[in-house]
Each structure stands twice: as structure tokens, then as C-alpha cells.
N, C-alpha and C positions, 0 to 999 in steps of 0.2 A: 878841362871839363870838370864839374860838380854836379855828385847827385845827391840829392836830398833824399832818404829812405826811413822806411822803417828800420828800427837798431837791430832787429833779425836778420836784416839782412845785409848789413854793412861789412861782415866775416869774409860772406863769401864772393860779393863784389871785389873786395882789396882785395880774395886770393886769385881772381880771375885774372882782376885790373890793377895792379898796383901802384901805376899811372895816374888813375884819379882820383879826386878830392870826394872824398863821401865824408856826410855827417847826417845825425840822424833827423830828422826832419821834424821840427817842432816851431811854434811860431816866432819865434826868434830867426832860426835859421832862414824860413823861408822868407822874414823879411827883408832879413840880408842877402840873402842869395838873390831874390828878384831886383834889389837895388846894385848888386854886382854885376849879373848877367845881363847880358846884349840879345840874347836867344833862349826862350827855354819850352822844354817839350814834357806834356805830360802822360803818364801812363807808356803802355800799355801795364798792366798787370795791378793795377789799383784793386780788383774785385769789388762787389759789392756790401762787404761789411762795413759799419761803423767807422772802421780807420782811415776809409779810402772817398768817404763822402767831404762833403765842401762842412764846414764849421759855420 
């Protein structure tokens, strides 16, 4: 599993999960991740500021 995030939040992922692959979510990553992935789910918890909108 990989999850693409914001870098606030990749601390407390790895201490929950240690298990999986986080990196912070920038368009690089995300176009590697989508040409990696077989599956991918988005959200919940995007909210509605700037960060979490489509580019």
C-alpha cells in the first residue's frame, strides 16, 4: 500500500503504520503512483481548501 499525502501528515501515518509506503504528494509522485498502482482510492479527509482541490 502507498499513500500520497500531505507532508503534515506523513509523521503520524508511519507512527500508526509503519507498514506502508507514504510520500508526500506532489505532481511527480502522483504521476508515479497512478502509473504504479492497480487501484487507488481518494479521500476521505481532503477538506475544502486550496490543497485538496483538483489543479
Amino acid at each position: 500500500m502507498r499513500v500520497l499525502t500531505h507532508r503534515d501528515n506523513i509523521a503520524p501515518i508511519l507512527t500508526a503504520r509503519p507498514e506502508i509506503m507514504v510520500d508526500e504528494l506532489t505532481d511527480d509522485s502522483l504521476t508515479k503512483g497512478l502509473e504504479w498502482a492497480d487501484v487507488i482510492a481518494i479521500g476521505p479527509g481532503l477538506g475544502q481548501r486550496e490543497w485538496g482541490k483538483i489543479r
